[in-house]
C-alpha positions, -999 to 999 in steps of 0.1 A, spaced: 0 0 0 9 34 -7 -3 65 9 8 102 11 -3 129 38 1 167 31 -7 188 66 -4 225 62 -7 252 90 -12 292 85 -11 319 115 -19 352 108 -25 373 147 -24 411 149 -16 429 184 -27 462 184 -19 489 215 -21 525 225 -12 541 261 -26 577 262 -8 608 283 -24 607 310 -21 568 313 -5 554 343 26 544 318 32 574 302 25 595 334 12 628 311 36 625 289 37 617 251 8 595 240 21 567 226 9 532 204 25 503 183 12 475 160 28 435 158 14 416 129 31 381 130 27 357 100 34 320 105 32 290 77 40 256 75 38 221 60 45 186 64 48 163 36 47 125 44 53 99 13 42 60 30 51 27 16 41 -1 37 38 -40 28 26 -69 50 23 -110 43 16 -138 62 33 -172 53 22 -199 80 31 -195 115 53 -161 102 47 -128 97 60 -97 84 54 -57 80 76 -38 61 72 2 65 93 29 45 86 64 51 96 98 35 88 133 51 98 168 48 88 198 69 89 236 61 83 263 86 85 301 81 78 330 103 76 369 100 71 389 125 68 432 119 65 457 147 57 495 138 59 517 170 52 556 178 56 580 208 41 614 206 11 608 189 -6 640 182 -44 631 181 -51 607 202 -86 599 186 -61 582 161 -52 555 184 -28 535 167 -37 537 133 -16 567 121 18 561 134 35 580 106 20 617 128 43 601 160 71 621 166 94 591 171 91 562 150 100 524 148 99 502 126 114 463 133 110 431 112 129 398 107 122 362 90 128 333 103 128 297 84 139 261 93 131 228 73 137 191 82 134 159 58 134 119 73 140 86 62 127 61 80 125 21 75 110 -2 101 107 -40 99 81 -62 122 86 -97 120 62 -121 139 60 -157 148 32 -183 160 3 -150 158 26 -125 170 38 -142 204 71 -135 194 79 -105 177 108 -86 163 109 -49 154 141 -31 143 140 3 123 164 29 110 157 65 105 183 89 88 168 127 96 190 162 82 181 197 103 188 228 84 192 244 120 229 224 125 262 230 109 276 225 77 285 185 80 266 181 109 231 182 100 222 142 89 223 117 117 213 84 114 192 66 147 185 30 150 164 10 174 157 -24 182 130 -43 202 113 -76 213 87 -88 229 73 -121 237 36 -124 246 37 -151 272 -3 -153 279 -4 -170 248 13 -198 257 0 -231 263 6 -233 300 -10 -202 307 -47 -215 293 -51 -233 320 -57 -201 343 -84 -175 342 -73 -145 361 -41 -137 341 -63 -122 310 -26 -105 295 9 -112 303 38 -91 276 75 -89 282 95 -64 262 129 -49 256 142 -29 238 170 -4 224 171 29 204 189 61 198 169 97 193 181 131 185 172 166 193 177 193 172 154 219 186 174 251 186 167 286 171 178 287 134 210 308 127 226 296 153 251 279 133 258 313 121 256 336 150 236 376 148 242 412 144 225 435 162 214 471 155 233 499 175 238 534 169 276 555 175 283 590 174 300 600 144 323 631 133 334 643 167 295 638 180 282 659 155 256 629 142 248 593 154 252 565 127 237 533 126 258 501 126 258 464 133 277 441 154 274 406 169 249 399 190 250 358 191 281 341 192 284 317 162 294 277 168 298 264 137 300 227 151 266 222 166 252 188 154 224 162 167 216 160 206 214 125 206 200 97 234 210 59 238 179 43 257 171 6 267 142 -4 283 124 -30 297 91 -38 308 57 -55 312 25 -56 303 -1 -72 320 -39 -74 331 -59 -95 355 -95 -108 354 -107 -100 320 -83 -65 322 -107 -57 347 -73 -44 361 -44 -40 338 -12 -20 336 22 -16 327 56 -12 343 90 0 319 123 6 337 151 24 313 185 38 310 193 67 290 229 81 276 226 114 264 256 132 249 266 164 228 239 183 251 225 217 236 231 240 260 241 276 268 277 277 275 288 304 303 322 322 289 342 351 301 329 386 292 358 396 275 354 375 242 325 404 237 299 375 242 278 361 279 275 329 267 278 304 236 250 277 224 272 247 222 272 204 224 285 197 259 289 167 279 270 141 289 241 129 313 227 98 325 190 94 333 172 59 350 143 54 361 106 40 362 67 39 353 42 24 364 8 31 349 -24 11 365 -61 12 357 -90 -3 370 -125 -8 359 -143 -8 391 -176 -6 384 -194 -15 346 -231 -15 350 -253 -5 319 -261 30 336 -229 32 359 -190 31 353 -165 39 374 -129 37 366 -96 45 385 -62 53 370 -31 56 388 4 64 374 40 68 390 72 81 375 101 89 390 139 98 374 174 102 383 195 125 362 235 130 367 261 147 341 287 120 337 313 147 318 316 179 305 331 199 275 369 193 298 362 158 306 349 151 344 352 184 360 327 209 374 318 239 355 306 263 385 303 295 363 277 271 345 264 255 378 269 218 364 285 194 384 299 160 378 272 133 390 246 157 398 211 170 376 216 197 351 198 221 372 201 225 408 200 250 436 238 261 438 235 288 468 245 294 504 229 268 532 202 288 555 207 266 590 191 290 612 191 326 626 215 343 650 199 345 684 209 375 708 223 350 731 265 344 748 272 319 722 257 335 690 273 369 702 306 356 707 307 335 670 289 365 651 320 388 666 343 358 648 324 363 617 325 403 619 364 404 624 366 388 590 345 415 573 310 407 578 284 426 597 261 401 615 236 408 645 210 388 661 179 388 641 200 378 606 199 346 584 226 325 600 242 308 569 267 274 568 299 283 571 335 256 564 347 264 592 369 292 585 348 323 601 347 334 565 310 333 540 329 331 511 324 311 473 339 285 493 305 277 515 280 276 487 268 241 483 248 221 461 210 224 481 192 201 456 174 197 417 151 217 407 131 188 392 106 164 414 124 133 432 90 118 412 57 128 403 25 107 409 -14 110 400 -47 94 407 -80 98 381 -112 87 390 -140 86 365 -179 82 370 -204 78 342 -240 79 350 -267 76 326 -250 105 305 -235 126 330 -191 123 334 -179 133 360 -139 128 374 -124 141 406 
């Protein structure tokens, strides 16, 4: 079989704004407005070539897919203060006394490969999937956009088995594994190619201002694929009829070539640098369950409980296994956490407090009773040297409970 799908998507969203004198942001001064008309379009072209056959106790799907994608976006702002008649609003902005006009364009495309093979024995109780993908990002460098991702998986249906017919209240019983590699390439385009921005200097001894350009965005022109290693296993399973059923996966991830923003010194004439660093580790577990509790004609209640729960840790940087503080990464720890100073209590106006706050004074702070006492190395000092790591700022796991009631029409879920 053969089958093509063509999605397209158009955005077209106008902001329009006016702040009078005697508005609160102008404070009686010059009236003033501004228009943003932003025009987005897109498509997704998919080309699908799929071919199945059955030959005894074997089975096999063959899949082949083609897609490209195309976005574009252009954004224009047109801005005045000191708007004359302010009956005009914002639709004469050519009578402002200061005008602005700003624009830009923005475009990105993407085009896939993708093969996948499913091969099946004895009704599908054993099956095989591997597949191949090969996707290009016009948002990466020059010889760095195409990377090709692989994945692999089985799974082995053990209900159907011969041994388990003799039971009634294991209804579905699936063990799986699996590996696969993914890619991220979800930066801003240009990056590759770094920014000007617009800036004005004085000119001829300050006699006139002159517009000019300089970098804004520090160009990297080796950023390529984000890319994640996973394997996985896990089980499905339901009991009495799937009255109760559920699943539970456990995995491993390797992620390397991160795309992150790169802290570096001030004096390169750029804050920071979009760059591949490193690499993190990620493990952990879901568990989804549901339950039909109640299945009348006129009354069904069902429950649905799910639990996840991850453990992220950067295994090396950009210079190998050793903290980047500027950046706040650290070896063996989440890529965001709470790097700050230890709160442990507050100084008390008592002997003891008194007497270690005078410690802490001689060595140029200015305690008294009343203050945040913070954790200090032992020195007497608060220095660089006593900020700690105080914890991720992502859930040690997140957990969730749906009940649903159906009666005679009426839904209702709590």
């Amino acid at each position: 079989s053969y089958r093509v799908n063509f999605g397209t998507d158009y955005y077209s969203g106008q902001e329009q704004m006016f702040y009078a004198k005697a508005s609160t942001s102008q404070g009686f001064g010059n009236a003033k407005a501004e228009q943003k008309a932003t025009f987005d379009r897109g498509w997704t072209l998919e080309h699908i070539l799929a071919y199945s056959k059955t030959f005894g106790q074997h089975s096999l799907n063959l899949t082949a897919v083609q897609s490209t994608q195309k976005f574009t976006q252009e954004p224009l702002t047109a801005s005045g203060v000191g708007i004359p008649l302010e009956s005009q609003l914002y639709y004469n902005l050519g009578s402002a006394t200061t005008q602005g006009v700003t624009s830009g364009f923005t475009q990105w495309t993407m085009m896939s490969w993708m093969g996948r093979a499913i091969y099946g024995f004895k009704d599908n109780r054993y099956m095989l999937t591997a597949s191949l993908r090969y996707d290009g990002s016009s948002r990466l460098a020059e010889g760095h956009k195409w990377v090709a991702f692989p994945s692999v998986a089985l799974a082995w249906r053990v209900s159907e088995e011969a041994f388990m017919k003799k039971q009634n209240f294991l209804s579905n019983l699936k063990l799986r594994a699996g590996w696969g590699k993914t890619g991220n390439s979800s930066i801003d385009p240009y990056m590759t190619r770094g920014g000007l921005g617009l800036s004005t200097y004085v000119w001829d001894n300050g006699a006139s201002e002159v517009l000019g350009y300089a970098p804004s965005i520090m160009a990297n022109s080796e950023l390529t694929w984000e890319t994640t290693k996973q394997w996985n296993v896990g089980v499905d399973f339901g009991f009495f009829n799937n009255r109760l059923s559920g699943t539970v996966d456990l995995y491993l991830q390797h992620t390397s070539d991160l795309l992150l923003e790169r802290q570096i010194p001030v004096v390169s004439g750029f804050g920071s640098v979009l760059s591949n660093v490193g690499e993190t580790k990620n493990k952990g577990i879901e568990i989804s369950l549901s339950s039909l509790n109640i299945n009348t004609k006129s009354f069904q209640w069902t429950t649905d409980v799910m639990f996840y729960a991850n453990k992220e840790s950067i295994e090396s940087l950009y210079n190998g296994k050793v903290d980047d503080i500027g950046n706040k990464w650290f070896i063996g720890h989440p890529i965001n956490v709470h790097y700050d100073y230890e709160k442990i209590g507050i100084w008390q106006n008592t002997p003891e407090d008194l007497a270690e706050m005078e410690e802490f004074n001689k060595n140029g702070a200015n305690f008294k009773p009343g203050d945040i006492k913070i954790w200090d190395n032992g020195d007497k000092k608060i220095t660089e040297a006593d900020r700690k790591i105080l914890g991720s700022t992502s859930p040690k796991f997140i957990a969730s409970m749906v009940n649903s009631i159906s009666y005679k029409g009426f839904d209702f879920s709590i």
